[in-house]
ZAMITI-227422 format. One line per field, with one value per residue (C-alpha): residue in one letter; chain; x negated, y, z. Coordinates in steps of 0.05 Angstrom, whole numbers, plus 5000, padded with zeros to 4 digits. Last residue first. Layout:
BEGIN
mise <- A;... .
palo <- A;... .
X <- X;... .
Y <- Y;... .
Z <- Z;... .
This chain:
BEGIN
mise <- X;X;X;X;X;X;X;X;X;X;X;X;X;X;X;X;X;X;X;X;X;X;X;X;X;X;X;X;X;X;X;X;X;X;X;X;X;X;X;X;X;X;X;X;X;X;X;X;X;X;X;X;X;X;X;X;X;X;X;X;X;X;X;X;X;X;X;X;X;X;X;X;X;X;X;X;X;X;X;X;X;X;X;X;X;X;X;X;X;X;X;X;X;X;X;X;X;X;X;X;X;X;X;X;X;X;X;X;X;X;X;X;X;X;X;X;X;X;X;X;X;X;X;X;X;X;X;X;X;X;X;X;X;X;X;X;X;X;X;X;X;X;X;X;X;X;X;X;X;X;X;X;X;X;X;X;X;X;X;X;X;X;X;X;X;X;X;X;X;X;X;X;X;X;X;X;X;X;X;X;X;X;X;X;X;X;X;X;X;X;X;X;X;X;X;X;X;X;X;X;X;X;X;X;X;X;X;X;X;X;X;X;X;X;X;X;X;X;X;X;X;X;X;X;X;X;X;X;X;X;X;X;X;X;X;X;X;X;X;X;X;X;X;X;X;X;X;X;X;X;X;X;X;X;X;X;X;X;X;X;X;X;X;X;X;X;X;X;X;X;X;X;X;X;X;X;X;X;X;X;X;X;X;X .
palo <- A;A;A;A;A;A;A;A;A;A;A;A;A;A;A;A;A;A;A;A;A;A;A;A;A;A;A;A;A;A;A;A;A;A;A;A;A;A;A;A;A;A;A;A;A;A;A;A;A;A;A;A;A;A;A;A;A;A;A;A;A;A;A;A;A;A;A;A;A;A;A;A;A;A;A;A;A;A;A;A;A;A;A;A;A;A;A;A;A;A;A;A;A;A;A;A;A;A;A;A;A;A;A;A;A;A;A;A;A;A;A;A;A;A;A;A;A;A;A;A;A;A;A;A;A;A;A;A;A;A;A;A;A;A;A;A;A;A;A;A;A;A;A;A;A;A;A;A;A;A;A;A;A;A;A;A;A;A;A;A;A;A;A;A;A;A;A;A;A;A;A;A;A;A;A;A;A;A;A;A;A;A;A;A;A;A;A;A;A;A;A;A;A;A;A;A;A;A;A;A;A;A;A;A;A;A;A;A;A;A;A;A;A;A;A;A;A;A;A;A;A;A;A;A;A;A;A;A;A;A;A;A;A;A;A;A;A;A;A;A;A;A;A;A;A;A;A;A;A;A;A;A;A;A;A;A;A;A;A;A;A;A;A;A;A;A;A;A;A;A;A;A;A;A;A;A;A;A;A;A;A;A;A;A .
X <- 6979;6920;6931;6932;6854;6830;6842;6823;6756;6727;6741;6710;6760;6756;6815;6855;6870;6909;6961;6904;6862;6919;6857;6890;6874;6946;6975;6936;6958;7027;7009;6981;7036;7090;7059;7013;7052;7017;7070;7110;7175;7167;7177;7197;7255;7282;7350;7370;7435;7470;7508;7580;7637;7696;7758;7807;7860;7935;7988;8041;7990;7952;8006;7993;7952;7885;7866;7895;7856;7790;7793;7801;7863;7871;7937;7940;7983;8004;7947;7898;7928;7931;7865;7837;7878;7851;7790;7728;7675;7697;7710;7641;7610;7653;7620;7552;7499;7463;7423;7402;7392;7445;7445;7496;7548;7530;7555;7606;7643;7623;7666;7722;7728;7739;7786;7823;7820;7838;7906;7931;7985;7980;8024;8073;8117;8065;8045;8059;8013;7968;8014;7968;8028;8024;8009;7962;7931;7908;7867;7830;7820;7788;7720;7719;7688;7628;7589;7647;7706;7759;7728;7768;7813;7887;7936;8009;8050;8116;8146;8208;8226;8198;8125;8093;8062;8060;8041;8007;7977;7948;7928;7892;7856;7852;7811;7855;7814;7777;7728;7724;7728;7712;7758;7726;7764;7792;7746;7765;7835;7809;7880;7927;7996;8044;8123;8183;8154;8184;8140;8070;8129;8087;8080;8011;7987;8016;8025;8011;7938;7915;7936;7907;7919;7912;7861;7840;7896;7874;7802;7837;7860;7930;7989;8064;8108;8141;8143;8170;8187;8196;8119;8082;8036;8012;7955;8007;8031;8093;8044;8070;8021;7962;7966;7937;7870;7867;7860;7802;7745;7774;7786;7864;7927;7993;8049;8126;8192;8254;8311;8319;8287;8229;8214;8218;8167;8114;8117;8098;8053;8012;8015;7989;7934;7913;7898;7853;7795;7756;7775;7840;7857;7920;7942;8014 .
Y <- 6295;6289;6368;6379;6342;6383;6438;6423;6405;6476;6488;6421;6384;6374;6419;6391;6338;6378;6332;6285;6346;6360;6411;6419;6470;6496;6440;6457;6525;6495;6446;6503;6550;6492;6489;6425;6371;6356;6421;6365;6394;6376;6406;6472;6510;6570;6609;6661;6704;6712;6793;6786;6798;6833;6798;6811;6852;6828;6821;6863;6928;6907;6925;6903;6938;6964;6919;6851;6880;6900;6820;6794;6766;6729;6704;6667;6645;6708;6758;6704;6701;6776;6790;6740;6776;6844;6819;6837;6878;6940;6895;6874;6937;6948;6896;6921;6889;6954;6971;6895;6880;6856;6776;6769;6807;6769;6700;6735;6760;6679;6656;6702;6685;6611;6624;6662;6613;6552;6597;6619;6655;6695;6752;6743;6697;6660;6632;6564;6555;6512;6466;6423;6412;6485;6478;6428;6458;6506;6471;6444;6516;6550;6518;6565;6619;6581;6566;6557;6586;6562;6588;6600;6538;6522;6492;6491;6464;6449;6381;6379;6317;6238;6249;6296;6325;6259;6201;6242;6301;6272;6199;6229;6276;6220;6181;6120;6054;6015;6073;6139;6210;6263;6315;6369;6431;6380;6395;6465;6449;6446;6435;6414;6426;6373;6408;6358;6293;6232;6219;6183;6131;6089;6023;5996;6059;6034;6090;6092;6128;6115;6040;5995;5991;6024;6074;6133;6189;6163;6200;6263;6239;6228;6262;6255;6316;6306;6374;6385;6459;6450;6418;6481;6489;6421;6405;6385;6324;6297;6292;6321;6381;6337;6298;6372;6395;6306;6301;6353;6300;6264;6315;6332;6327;6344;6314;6342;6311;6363;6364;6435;6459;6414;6468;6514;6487;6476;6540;6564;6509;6528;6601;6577;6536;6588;6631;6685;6650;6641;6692;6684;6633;6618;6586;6582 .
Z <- 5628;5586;5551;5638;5645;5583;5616;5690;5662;5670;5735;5764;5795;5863;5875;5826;5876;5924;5957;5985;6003;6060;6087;6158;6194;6177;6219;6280;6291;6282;6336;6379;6372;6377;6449;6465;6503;6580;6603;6656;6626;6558;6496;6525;6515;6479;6484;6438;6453;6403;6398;6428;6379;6416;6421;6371;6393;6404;6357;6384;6409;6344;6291;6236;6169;6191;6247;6210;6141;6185;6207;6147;6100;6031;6008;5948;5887;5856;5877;5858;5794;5774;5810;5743;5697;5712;5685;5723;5705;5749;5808;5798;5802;5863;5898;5878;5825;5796;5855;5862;5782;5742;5728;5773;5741;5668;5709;5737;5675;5640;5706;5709;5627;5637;5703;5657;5600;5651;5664;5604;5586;5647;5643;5703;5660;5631;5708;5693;5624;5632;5675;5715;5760;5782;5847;5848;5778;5828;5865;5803;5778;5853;5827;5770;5808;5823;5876;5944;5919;5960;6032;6084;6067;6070;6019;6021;5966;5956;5926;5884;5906;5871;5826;5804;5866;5911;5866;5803;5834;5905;5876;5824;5878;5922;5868;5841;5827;5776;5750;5772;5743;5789;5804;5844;5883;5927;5986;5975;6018;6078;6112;6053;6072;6033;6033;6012;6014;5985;5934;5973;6002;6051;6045;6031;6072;6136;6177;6256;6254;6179;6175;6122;6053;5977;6000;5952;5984;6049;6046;6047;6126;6139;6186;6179;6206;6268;6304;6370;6381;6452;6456;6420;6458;6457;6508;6551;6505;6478;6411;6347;6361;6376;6303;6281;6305;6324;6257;6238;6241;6182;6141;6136;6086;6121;6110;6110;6102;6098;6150;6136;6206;6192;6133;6169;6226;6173;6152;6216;6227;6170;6193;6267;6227;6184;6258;6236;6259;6202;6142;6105;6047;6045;5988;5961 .
């Protein structure tokens, strides 16, 4: 499954949610992080105030992305020459779009070679869980590599929804957006695009994905259980000086300054005389 809601609709919480059922079955779960998110996670395993959830003590295994392509060394208290990549039950992938490349590489394992063949194909059954806000990031077809993580690369999983195909869906999604974009700015609307879209392609995110916002939360739960969202406050712009004994000139002045300048060294075609330039470019 992939959860993809907006920022700040609490992935995380639903992650450890799922997570926590899991646990409940005795089943062995990692979670796949960047770097700099660790300690978002490793704290809720941790007998620890800042966990709120302390009673509920989770003890699921925690590595960076970057592990997947390491063959030793420790990644917090696991030894990566010995750890068993097929014995896990659930893997929750925490920014998941990271993996929505897969590069080939010479003389070793990239993670996401490392992620489909020694952890999804291999040993249990193993679930997926995969989080990101954004999993299309430039093109539409860059959701196709995360998917294959769920569906073992199978081409054909989801044939018994209607989708004998999965890389030609994503194929045509892209070549329907492609001729979407090129429409001019009245013409190119949201529900333009709806229009233009196969029905196949909503098909497969419907299946595989769960994408909320705000105005969905508001519109569809119940908000006096829930809680509101707090209220967007409008930025508020702060400016400095350069220096605080004023003997700097203000970025007025320097910019000011800047487009005095002539810069003739980047501009030599302006002592050219006009009619040489021609036969100057055929030279070039």
């Amino acid at each position: 499954m992939y959860p993809a809601d907006s920022v700040g609709l609490g992935k995380t919480f639903t992650a450890l949610a799922i997570i926590q059922y899991y646990e409940l079955r005795n089943d062995r779960v990692l979670v796949l992080v960047p770097k700099k998110l660790r300690e978002n996670w490793t704290i809720y395993t941790l007998n620890d105030k800042r966990n709120i959830f302390a009673e509920d003590r989770f003890r699921y295994d925690v590595l960076n992305h970057t592990d997947l392509s390491r063959e030793r060394g420790f990644s917090g208290n696991i030894d990566l020459k010995t750890i068993n990549w097929e014995n896990y039950d659930l893997v929750v992938i925490d920014e998941s779009h990271n993996f929505r490349n897969n590069p080939a590489v010479k003389d070793r394992v990239t993670r996401y070679q490392r992620l489909m063949n020694d952890v999804i194909k291999q040993g249990h059954k193993t679930k997926l869980l995969m989080l990101s806000a954004t999993p299309v990031n430039n093109k539409m077809n860059d959701i196709k590599n995360q998917i294959a993580f769920i569906t073992e690369d199978k081409d054909n999983a989801l044939e018994e929804i209607g989708i004998s195909s999965i890389n030609h869906t994503l194929k045509n999604a892209q070549a329907i957006f492609n001729q979407w974009s090129k429409l001019d700015d009245n013409t190119r609307t949201g529900e333009k695009f709806v229009d233009m879209m196969d029905l196949d392609y909503f098909k497969l995110l419907d299946t595989l994905t769960i994408a909320r916002s705000r105005k969905h939360i508001e519109k569809y739960y119940d908000l006096a259980e829930i809680g509101e969202f707090p209220n967007r406050l409008d930025p508020i712009n702060e400016s400095s000086d350069i220096d605080i004994k004023k003997e700097f000139p203000t970025l007025n002045e320097i910019n000011n300054e800047i487009e005095r300048l002539n810069l003739s060294v980047f501009s030599p075609f302006l002592y050219i005389l006009p009619q040489k330039r021609g036969r100057l470019c055929k030279k070039i």
